[in-house]
C-alpha positions as CSV (number, residue, x, y, z in Angstrom):
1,X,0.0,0.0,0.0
2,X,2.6,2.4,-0.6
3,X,2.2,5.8,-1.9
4,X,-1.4,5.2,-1.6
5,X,-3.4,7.7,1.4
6,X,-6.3,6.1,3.5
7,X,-8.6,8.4,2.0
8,X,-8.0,7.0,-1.5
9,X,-10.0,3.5,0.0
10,X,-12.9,2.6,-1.6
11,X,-14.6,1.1,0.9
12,X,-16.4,3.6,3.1
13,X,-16.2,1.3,6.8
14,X,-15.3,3.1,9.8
15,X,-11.9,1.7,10.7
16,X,-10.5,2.2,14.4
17,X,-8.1,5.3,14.7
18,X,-5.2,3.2,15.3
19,X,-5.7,0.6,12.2
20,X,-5.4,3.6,10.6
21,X,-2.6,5.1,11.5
22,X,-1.1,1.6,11.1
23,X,-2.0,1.7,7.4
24,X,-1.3,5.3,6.8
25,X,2.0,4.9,7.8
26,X,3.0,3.4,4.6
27,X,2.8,6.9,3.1
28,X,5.5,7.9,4.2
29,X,9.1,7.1,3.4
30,X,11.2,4.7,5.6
31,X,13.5,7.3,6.1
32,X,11.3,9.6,7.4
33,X,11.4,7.5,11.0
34,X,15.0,5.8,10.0
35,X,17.8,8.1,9.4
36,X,20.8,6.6,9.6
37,X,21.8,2.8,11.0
38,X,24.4,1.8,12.9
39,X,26.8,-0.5,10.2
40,X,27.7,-3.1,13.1
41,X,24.5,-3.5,14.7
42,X,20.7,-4.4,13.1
43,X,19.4,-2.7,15.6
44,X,18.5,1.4,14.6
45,X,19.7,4.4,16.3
46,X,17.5,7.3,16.7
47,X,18.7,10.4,18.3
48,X,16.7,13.1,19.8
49,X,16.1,15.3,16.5
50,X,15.1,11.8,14.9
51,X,12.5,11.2,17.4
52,X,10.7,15.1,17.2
53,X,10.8,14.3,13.2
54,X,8.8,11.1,13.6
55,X,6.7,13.4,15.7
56,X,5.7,16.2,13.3
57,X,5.6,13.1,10.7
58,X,2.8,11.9,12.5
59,X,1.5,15.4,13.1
60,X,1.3,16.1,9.7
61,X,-0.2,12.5,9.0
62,X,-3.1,13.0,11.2
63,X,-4.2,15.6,9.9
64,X,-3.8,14.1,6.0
65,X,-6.0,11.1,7.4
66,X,-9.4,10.7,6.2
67,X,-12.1,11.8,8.2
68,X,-14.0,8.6,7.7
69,X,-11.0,7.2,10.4
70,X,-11.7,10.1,12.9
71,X,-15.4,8.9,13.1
72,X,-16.6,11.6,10.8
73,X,-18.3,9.2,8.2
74,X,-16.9,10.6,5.2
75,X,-14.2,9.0,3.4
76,X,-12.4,13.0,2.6
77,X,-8.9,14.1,3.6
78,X,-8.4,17.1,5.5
79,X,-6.4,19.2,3.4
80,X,-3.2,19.5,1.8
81,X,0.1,19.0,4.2
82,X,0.7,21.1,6.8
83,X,3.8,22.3,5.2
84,X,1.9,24.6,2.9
85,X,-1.2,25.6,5.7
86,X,0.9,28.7,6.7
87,X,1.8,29.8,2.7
88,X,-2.2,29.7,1.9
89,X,-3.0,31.4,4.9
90,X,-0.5,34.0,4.6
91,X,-1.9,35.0,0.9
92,X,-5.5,35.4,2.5
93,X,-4.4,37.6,4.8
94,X,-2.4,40.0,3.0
95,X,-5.8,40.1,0.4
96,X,-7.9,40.5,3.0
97,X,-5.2,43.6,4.3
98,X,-5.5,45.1,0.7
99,X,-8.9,44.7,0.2
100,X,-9.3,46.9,3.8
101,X,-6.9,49.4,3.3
102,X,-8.8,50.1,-0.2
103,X,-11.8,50.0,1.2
104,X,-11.0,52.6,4.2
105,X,-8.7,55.0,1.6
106,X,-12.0,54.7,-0.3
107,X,-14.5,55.7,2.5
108,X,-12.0,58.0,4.0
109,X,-12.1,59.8,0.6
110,X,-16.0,59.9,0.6
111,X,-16.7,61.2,3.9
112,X,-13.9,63.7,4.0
113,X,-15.0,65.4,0.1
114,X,-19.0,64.7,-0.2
115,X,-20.7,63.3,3.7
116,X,-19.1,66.2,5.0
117,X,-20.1,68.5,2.7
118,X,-23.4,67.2,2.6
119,X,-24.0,67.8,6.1
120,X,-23.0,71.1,6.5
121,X,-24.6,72.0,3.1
122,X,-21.6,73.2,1.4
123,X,-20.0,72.8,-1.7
124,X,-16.1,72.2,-2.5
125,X,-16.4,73.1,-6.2
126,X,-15.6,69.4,-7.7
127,X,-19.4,69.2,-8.6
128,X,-18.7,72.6,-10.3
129,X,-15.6,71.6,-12.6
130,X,-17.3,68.2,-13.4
131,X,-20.5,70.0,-15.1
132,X,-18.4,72.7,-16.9
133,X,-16.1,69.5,-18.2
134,X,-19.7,68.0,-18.7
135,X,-20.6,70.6,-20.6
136,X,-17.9,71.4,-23.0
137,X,-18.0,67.6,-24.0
138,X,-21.9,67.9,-25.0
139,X,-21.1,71.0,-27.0
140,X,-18.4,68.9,-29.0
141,X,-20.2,66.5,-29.7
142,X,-23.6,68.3,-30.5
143,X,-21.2,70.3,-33.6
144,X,-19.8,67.2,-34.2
145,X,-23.8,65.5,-34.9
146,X,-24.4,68.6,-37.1
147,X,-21.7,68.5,-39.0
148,X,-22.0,65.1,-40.0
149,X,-25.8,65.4,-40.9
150,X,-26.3,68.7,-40.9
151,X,-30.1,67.8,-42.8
152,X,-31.2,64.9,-40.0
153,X,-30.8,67.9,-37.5
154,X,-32.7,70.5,-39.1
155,X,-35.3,68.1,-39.7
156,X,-36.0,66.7,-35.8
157,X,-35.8,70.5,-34.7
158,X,-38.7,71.4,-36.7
159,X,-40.5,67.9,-35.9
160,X,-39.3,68.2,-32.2
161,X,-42.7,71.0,-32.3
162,X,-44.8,68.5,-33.4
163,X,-45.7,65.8,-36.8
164,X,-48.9,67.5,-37.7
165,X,-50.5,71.0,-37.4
166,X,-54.3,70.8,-35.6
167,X,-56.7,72.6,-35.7
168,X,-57.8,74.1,-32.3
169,X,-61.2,75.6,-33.7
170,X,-64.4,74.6,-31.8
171,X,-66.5,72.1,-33.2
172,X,-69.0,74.4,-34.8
173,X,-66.8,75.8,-36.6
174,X,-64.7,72.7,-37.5
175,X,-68.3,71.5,-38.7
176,X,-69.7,75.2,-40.4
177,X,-67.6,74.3,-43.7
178,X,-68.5,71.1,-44.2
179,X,-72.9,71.1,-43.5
180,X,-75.2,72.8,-45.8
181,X,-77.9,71.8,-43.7
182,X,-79.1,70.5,-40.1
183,X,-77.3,67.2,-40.7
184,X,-75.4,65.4,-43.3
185,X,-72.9,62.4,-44.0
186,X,-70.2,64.5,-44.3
187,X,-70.0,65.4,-40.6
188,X,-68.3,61.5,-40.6
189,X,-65.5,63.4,-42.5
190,X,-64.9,66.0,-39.3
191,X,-64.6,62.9,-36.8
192,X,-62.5,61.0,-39.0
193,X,-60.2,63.7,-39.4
194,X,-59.8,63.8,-35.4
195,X,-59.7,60.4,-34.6
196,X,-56.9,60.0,-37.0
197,X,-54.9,63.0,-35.3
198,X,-55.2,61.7,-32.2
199,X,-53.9,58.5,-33.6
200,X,-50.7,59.8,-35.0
201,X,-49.8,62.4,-32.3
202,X,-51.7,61.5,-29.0
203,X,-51.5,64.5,-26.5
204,X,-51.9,62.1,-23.6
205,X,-50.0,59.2,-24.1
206,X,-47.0,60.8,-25.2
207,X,-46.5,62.4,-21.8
208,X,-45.8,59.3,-20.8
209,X,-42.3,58.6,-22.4
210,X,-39.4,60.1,-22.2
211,X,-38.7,63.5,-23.9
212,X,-37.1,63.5,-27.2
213,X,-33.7,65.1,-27.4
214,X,-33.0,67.6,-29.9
215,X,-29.0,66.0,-29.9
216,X,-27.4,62.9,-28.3
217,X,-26.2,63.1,-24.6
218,X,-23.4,60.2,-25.5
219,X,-25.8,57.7,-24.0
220,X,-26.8,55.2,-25.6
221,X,-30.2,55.0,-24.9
222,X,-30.5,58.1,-26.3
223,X,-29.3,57.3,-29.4
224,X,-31.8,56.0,-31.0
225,X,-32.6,58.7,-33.5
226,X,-28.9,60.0,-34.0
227,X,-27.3,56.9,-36.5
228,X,-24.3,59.2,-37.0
229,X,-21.0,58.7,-34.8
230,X,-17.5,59.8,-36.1
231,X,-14.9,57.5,-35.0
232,X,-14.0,60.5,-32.4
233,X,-17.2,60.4,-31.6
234,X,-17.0,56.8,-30.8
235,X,-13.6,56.9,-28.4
236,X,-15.4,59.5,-26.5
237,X,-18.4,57.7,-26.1
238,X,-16.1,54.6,-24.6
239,X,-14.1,56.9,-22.7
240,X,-17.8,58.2,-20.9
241,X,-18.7,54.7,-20.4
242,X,-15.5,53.7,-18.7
243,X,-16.2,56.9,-16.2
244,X,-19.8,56.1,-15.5
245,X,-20.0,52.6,-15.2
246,X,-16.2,52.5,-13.5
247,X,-15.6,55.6,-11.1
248,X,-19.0,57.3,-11.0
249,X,-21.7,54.6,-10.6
250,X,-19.4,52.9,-7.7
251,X,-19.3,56.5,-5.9
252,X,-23.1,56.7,-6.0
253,X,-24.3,53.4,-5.2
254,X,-21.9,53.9,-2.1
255,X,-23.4,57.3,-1.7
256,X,-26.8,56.3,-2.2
257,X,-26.7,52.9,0.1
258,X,-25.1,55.5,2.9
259,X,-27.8,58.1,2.4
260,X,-30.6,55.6,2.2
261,X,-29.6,53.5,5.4
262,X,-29.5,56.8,7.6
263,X,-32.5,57.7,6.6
264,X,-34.1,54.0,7.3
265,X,-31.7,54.0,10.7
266,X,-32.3,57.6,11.3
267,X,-36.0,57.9,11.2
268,X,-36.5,54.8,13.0
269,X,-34.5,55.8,16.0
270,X,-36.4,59.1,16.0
271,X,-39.9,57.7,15.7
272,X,-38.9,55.8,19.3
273,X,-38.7,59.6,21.1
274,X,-41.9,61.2,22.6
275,X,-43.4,63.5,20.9
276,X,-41.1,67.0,21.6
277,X,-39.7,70.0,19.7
278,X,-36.2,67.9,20.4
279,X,-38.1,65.3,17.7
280,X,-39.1,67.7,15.3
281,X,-35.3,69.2,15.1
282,X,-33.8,65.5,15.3
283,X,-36.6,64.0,12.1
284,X,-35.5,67.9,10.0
285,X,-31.7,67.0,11.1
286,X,-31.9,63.7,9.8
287,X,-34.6,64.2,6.6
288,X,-31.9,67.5,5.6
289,X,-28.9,65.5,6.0
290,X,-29.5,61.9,4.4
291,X,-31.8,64.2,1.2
292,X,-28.2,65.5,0.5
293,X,-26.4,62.9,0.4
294,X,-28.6,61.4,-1.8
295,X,-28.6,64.4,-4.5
296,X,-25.0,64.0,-4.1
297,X,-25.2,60.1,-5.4
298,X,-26.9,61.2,-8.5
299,X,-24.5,64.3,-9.0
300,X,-27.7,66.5,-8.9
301,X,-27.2,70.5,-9.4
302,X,-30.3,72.3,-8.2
303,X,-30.8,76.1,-9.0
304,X,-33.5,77.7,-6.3
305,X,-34.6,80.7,-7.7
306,X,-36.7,83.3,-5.2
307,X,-36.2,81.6,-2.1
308,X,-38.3,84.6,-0.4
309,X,-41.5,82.5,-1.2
310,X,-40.0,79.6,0.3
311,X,-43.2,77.4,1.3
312,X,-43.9,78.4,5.2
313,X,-44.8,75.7,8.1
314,X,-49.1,75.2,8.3
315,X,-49.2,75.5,4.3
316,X,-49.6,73.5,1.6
317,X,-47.2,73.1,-1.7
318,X,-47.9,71.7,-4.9
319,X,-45.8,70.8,-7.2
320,X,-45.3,69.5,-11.0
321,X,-44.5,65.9,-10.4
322,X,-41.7,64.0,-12.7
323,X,-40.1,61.4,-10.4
324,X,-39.6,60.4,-6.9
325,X,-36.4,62.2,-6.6
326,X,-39.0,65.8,-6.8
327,X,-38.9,65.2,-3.1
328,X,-35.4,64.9,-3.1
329,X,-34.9,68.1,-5.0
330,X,-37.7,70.3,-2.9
331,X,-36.2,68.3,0.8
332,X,-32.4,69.4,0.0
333,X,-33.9,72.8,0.6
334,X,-36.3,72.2,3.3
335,X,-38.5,70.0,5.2
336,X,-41.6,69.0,4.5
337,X,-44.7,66.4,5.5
338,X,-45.5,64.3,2.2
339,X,-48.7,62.9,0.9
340,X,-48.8,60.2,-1.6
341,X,-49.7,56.5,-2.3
342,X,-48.1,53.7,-0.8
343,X,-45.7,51.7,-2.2
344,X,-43.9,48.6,-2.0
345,X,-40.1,47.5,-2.6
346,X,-37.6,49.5,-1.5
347,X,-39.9,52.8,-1.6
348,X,-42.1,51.0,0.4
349,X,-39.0,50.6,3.2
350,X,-38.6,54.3,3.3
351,X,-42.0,55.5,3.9
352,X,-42.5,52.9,6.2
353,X,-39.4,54.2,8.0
354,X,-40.1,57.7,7.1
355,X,-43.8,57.7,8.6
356,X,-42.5,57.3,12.4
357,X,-40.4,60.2,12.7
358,X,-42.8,63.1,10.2
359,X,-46.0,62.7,9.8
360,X,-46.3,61.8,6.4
361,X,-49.4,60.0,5.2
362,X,-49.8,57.8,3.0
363,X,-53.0,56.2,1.6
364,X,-54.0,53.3,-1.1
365,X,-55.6,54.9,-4.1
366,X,-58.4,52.3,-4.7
367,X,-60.0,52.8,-1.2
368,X,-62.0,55.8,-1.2
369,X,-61.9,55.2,2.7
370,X,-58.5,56.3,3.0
371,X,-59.7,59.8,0.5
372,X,-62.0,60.8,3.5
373,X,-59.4,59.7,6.3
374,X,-56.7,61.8,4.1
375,X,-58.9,64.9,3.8
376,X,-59.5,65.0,7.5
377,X,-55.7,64.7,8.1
378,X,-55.0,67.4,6.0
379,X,-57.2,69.9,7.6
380,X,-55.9,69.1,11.0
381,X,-52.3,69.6,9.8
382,X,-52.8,73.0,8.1
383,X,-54.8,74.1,11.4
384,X,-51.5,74.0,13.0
385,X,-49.3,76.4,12.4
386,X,-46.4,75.3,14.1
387,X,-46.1,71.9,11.6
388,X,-44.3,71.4,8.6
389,X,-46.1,72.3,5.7
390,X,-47.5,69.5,3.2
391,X,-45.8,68.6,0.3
392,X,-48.5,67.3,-2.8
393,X,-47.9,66.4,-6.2
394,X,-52.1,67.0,-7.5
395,X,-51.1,65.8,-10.7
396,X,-51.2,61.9,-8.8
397,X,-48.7,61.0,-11.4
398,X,-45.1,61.1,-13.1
399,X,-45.3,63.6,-16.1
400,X,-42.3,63.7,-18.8
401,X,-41.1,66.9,-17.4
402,X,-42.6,68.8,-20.6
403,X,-46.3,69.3,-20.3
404,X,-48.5,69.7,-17.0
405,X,-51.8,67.5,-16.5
406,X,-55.0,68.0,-14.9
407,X,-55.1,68.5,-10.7
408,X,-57.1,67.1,-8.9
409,X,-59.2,69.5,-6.8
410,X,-59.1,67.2,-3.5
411,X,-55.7,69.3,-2.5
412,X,-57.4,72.7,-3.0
413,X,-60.7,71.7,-1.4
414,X,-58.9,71.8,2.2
415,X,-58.7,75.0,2.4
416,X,-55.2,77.4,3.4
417,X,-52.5,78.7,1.6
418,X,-51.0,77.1,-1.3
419,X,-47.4,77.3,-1.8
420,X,-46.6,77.2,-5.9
421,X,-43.3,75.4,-6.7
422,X,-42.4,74.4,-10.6
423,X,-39.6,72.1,-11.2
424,X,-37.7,71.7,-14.7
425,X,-35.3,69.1,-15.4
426,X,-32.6,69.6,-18.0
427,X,-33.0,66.2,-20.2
428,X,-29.5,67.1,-22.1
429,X,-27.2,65.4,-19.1
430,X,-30.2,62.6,-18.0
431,X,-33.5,61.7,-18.1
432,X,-35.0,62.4,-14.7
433,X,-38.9,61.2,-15.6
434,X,-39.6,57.4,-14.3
435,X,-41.9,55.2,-16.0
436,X,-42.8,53.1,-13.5
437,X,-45.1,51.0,-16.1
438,X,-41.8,49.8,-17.3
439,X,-39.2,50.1,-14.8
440,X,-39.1,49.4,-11.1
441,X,-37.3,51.6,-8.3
442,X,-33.8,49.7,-8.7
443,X,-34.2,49.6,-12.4
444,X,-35.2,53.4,-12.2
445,X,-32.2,54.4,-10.2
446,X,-30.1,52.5,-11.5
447,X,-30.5,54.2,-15.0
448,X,-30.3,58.0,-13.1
449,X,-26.8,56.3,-11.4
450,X,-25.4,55.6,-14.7
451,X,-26.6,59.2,-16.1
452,X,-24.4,61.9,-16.7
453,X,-26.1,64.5,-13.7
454,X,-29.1,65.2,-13.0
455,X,-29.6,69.1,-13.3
456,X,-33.1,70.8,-12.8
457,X,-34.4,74.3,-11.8
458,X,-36.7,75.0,-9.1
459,X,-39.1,78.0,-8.9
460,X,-40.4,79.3,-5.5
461,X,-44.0,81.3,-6.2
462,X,-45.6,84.1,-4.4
463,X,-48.1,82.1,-2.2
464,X,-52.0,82.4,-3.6
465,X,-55.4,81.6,-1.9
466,X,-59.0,81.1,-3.1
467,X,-60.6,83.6,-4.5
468,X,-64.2,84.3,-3.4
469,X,-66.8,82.8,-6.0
470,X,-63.7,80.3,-7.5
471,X,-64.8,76.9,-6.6
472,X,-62.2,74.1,-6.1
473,X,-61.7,73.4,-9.7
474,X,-60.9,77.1,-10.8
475,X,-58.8,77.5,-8.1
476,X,-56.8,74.3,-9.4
477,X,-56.4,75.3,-12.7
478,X,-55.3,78.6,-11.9
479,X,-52.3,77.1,-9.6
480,X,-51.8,74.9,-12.6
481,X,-51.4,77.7,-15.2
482,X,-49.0,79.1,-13.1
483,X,-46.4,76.0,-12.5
484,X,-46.9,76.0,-16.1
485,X,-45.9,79.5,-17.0
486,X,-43.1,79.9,-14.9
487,X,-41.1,76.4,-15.7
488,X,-42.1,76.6,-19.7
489,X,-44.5,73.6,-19.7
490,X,-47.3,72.7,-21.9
491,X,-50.8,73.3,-19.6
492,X,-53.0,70.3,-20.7
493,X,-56.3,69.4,-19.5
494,X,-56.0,65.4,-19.7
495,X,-56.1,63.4,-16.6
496,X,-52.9,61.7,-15.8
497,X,-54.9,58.7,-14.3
498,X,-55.2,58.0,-18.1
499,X,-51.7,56.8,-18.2
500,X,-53.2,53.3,-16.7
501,X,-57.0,53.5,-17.3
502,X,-59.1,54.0,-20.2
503,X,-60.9,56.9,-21.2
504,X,-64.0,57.6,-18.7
505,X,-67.3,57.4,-20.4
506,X,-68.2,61.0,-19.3
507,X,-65.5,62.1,-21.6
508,X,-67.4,60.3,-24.7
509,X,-70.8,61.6,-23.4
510,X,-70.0,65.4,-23.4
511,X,-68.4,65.4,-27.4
512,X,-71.6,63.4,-27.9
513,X,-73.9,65.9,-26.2
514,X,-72.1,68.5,-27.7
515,X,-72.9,67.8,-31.2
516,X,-76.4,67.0,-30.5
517,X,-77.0,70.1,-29.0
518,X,-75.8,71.8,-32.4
519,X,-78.2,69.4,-34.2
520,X,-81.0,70.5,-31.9
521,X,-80.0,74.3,-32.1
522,X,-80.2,74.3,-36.2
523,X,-83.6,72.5,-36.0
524,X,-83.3,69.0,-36.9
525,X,-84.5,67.9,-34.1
526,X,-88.3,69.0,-32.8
């Protein structure tokens, strides 16, 4: 049996330890117990260095023994030899002494440049450089586009207005060219024409997708409509995805797991206090702080403009709602109570969290319960004047940051004084709308992560209250018309719920009544 290990036996039955080692002992080399022999004698001398040899022999042979002698059951050796334990180990642990000293040069490097910062509210100017590099490379590569086809661009700037031209006119007048008396066949003509409109270029549903780019932002999702790239063009491209994928999305996603876990850790810790003024500053402390830090993960640059009309505590302020990160933007600057729907995932985490320090609410959208309970809430927050004011997005849904949709009339039914804020994102460095019909939260940040920046501008409104006479809905499309005005939207009277239900019969009935009352008015009808 030599040359052949104990563990290499087929059979698998439990032999006693010292049969074992009996056997086992023919792996080993005669000289390994027998180093020299007397010439004159047959009997062996061992001297006291022979005898601590034999020793670690059978150290080392123990532990090369199979475990199925040691009582284990299973017929597998331990290991190599013991002679290369201490090499293996050594390697591990000079990895494992890298791997932390990169790992604390890396933090080091984060809190010292951006937590800190963040905390304080400060800036040290790298944000400041990056965007002007940022934007020098965009404007390269925007003459670059041009030049190559100088046509293709002149043509998506004109279509970037629109494919057709409509025709706003009323229906009576759409109709007056067409009838030569109370009704006729050709009226089908007028309908047709419409419905095919509204096929081709839908004034709803394109709200709903991102917002076409009038040149490519060197990312490749936005590139669908640009087929020219120069071969410059092209190493620039690779060089911006070896920076966002390899330096800037690692920052971030540390940024973003540090800012996100405070806030989870934060808020809970807070929610255990008693209700105090010691609270309130702790939940602001924390909400202000962790907001910050995540702007800073997705390299946001926010322009406030009129801070005077900053939204004051016991009021209410509405916003133009393109993503989740609005609150981010609007929180960076101060603190507010939310109201919005609940969700799950990781969004649901964080309100969950969120709700026990501030007194958010949140409410399911298909119980009308929770509209009543939400109302009542509402009016008991604005009564006091001493809490934070209410942060609502009446749209109830993400817009594509060009156009704003109906509001709903439940936040201007409640009564106090509403705080305007418009928000406009700058699409050229990323695309800050979510579609959260075809990407989740991770999905969602993931793609803002891997963005160039995410730049926006935020408008601060003189405050406005309801006029006397102006019921809820007036008042609601007056705010509207002013969010729209000041951040250069398109005011649209569509209900964003259409981006997941159909089209309410209501809608259908009043063009129907319409033309029937024009039939009736010209006679037809008795």
């Amino acid at each position: 049996m030599r040359g052949r290990r104990c563990g290499s036996l087929k059979r698998r039955t439990r032999l006693p330890g010292v049969l074992c080692i009996f056997l086992s002992l023919e792996v080993l080399p005669k000289s390994s117990f027998y180093t020299h022999t007397n010439k004159t004698s047959s009997v062996p001398e061992t001297s006291a260095v022979h005898s601590a040899e034999v020793s670690a022999g059978l150290g080392a042979l123990l532990l090369e023994l199979p475990r199925d002698c040691l009582g284990t059951g299973t017929a597998v050796a331990l290991g190599p030899p013991l002679r290369t334990s201490p090499e293996w180990v050594r390697r591990v642990m000079e990895g494992a002494e890298l791997a932390g000293k990169i790992l604390s040069t890396w933090l080091t490097l984060v809190l010292g440049f951006i937590l800190l910062p963040s905390v304080f509210g400060v800036s040290l100017g790298i944000s400041e450089i990056y965007m002007k590099i940022l934007v020098k490379t965009l404007e390269w590569a925007t003459i670059r586009i041009e030049k190559g086809t100088p046509k293709e661009s002149i043509l998506k700037n004109s279509a970037s207005v629109g494919i057709i031209q409509r025709d706003e006119s009323p229906m009576e007048k759409g109709l007056s060219g067409l009838r030569g008396r109370d009704f006729e066949l050709s009226d089908v003509f007028y309908f047709s024409k419409k419905g095919l409109e509204a096929i081709v270029e839908d004034e709803v549903t394109q709200r709903f997708s991102s917002e076409e780019l009038v040149s490519w932002n060197l990312l490749t999702r936005t590139n669908v409509n640009f087929q020219y790239i120069s071969l410059r063009l092209t190493m620039v491209w690779v060089l911006g995805v070896i920076v966002r994928y390899c330096v800037l999305l690692p920052l971030r996603v540390t940024l973003a797991f540090i800012g996100i876990s405070l806030l989870v850790i934060g808020t809970t810790l807070v929610g255990q206090l008693p209700d105090s003024s010691l609270k309130n500053w702790l939940s602001e402390l924390v909400h202000l702080t962790c907001c910050r830090i995540c702007v800073r993960s997705l390299s946001g640059t926010i322009h406030y403009h009129n801070k005077q009309y900053r939204p004051q505590k016991g009021g209410i302020c509405v916003a133009n709602h393109t993503s989740p990160i609005d609150v981010l933007i609007l929180t960076t600057d101060g603190c507010y109570a939310m109201v919005g729907q609940v969700h799950g995932g990781l969004m649901g985490i964080i309100q969950r969290a969120m709700v026990k320090a501030c007194p958010h609410v949140w409410f399911e959208r298909s119980e009308m319960k929770d509209r009543h309970l939400v109302t009542k809430r509402l009016k008991e927050h604005i009564a006091d004047k001493k809490k934070l004011p209410i942060l609502i997005f009446p749209e109830g849904t993400c817009i594509n940051n060009t156009s704003v949709m109906m509001f709903k009339k439940g936040s201007f039914e409640i009564g106090g004084t509403i705080h305007p804020v418009a928000i406009k994102y700058n699409p050229q460095f990323g695309d800050a709308f979510w579609n959260s019909s075809k990407y989740n939260m991770v999905s969602y940040l993931l793609r803002m992560m891997t963005s160039w920046a995410i730049v926006c501008d935020v408008w601060y409104m003189p405050p406005m209250t309801r006029e006397e006479g102006e019921d809820a809905v007036q008042f609601a499309n007056r705010v509207k018309s002013a969010i729209a005005i000041q951040g250069g939207l398109t005011e649209l009277p569509w209900d964003g719920g259409l981006k997941r239900a159909k089209v309410k019969d209501t809608l259908k009935e009043e063009q129907q009544k319409n033309y029937s009352k024009m039939i009736v008015g010209n006679g037809s009808v008795s």
